[in-house]
C-alpha positions as CSV (number, residue, x, y, z in Angstrom):
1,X,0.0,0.0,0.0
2,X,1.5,3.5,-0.6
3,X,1.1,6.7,0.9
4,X,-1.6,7.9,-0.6
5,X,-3.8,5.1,0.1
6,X,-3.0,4.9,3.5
7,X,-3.5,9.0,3.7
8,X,-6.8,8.5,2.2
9,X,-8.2,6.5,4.4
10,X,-7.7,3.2,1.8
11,X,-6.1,1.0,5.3
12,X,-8.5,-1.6,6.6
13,X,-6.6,-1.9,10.0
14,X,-7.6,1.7,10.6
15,X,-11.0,1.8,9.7
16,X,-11.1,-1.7,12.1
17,X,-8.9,0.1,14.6
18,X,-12.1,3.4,14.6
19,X,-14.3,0.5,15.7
20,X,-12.9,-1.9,17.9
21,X,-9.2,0.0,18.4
22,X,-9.4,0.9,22.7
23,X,-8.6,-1.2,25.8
24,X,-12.2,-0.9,26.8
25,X,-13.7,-2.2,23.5
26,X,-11.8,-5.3,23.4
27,X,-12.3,-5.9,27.1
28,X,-16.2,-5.9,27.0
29,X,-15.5,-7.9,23.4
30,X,-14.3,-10.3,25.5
31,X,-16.5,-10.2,27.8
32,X,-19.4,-11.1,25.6
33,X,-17.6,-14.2,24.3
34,X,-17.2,-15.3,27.5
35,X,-21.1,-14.8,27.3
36,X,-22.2,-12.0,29.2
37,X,-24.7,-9.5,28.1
38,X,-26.0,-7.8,30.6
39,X,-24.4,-3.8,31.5
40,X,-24.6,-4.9,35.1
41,X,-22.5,-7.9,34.4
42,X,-20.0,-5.9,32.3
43,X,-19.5,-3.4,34.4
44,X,-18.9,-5.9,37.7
45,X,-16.5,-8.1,35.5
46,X,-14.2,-4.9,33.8
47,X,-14.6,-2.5,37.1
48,X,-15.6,0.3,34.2
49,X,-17.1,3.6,35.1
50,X,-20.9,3.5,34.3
51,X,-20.4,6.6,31.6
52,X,-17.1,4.4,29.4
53,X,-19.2,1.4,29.5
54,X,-22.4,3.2,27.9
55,X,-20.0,4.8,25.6
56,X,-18.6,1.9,24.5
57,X,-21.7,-0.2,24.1
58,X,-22.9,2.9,21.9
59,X,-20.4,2.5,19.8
60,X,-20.6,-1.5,19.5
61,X,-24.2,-0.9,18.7
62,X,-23.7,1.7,16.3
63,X,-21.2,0.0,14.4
64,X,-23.3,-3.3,14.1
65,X,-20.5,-5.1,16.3
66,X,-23.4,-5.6,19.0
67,X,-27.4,-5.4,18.9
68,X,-29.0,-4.5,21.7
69,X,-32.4,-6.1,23.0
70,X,-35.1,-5.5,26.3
71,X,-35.1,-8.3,28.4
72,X,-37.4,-6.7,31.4
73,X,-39.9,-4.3,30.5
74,X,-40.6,-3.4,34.4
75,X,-37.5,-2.2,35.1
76,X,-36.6,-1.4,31.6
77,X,-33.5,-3.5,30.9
78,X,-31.3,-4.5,27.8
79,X,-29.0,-6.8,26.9
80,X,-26.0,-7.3,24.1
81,X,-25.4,-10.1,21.6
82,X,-22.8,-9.9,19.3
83,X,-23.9,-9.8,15.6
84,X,-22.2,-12.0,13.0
85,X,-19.7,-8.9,12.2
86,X,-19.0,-9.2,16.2
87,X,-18.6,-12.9,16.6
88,X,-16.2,-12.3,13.4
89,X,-14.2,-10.8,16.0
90,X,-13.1,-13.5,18.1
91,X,-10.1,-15.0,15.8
92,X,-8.8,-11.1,16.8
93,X,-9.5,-11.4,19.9
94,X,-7.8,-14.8,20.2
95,X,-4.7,-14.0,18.6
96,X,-4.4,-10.9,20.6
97,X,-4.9,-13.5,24.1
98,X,-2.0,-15.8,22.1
99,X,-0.1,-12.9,21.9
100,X,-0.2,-11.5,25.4
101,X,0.1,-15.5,26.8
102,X,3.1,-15.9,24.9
103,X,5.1,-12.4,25.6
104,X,3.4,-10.7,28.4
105,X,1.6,-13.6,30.9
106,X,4.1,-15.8,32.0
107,X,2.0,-19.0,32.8
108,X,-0.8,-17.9,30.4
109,X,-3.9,-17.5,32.6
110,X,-6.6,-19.2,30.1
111,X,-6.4,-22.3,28.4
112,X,-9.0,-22.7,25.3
113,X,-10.4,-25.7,24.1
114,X,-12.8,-27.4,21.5
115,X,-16.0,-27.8,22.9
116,X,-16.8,-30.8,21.5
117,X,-13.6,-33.0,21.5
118,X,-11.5,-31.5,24.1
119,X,-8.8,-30.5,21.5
120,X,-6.2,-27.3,22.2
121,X,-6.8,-24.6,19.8
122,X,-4.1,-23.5,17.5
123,X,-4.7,-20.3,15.1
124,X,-2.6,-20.2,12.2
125,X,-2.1,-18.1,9.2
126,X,-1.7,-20.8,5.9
127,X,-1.5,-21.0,2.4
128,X,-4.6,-22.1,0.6
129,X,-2.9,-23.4,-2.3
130,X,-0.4,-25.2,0.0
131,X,-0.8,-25.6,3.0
132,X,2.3,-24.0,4.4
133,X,2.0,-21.8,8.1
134,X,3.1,-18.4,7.8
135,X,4.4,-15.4,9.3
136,X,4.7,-11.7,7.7
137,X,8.0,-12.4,6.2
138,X,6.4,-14.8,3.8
139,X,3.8,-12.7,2.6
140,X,3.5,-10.2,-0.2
141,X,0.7,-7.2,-0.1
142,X,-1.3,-6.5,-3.4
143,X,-3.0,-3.1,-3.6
144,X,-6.5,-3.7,-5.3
């Protein structure tokens, strides 16, 4: 990508950085694949001040990452479920938890596993063609 595309705004890690790109937004992220959905719940498991949180789920909401939907009428109450473009999320949010387990945790605090075998999950970047894993050294960037 040249300079130009990347001054005009032509950089999809940026525009996915004006969505997702804080501390906070990845945290409650996380939070709703751990399955919460609830602001109480949120707010209890990040220790986030009441007006970040609502910010934050705002923006979720506004950006499609999250819908938002009453679950008690008497009080009125809401709750948050990731949409398809948030549950497309989680690979980032996994490598990010890879990341910070391999050069920031020590013992890494979390251990994930396939539900249905028991299996450790790996996340790779391959070839299509041939199957090789790779890193950023082995890949070449086309500018559409």
């Amino acid at each position: 990508m040249d300079e130009k595309d990347r001054l005009t705004g032509h950089d999809s890690v940026e525009a996915a950085l004006d969505q997702v790109g804080d501390r906070w937004t990845f945290l409650i992220l996380r939070e709703c694949f751990f399955g919460v959905r609830r602001f109480g719940d949120f707010r209890r498991n990040l220790g986030i001040a009441r007006n970040m949180l609502s910010d934050r789920l705002d923006k979720l909401v506004g950006h499609g990452i999250l819908n938002r939907r009453p679950y008690s009428e008497r009080p009125p109450r809401e709750e948050y479920l990731l949409t398809d473009k948030g549950r497309d999320l989680y690979g980032v949010t996994v490598a990010l938890m890879g990341w910070g387990d391999r050069w920031l945790a020590g013992e890494p605090p979390l251990t994930l596993t396939h539900r249905t075998d028991g299996g450790a999950i790996e996340q790779i970047l391959r070839c299509s063609d041939c199957g090789t894993h790779l890193d950023a050294r082995d890949v070449h960037y086309h500018p559409n």
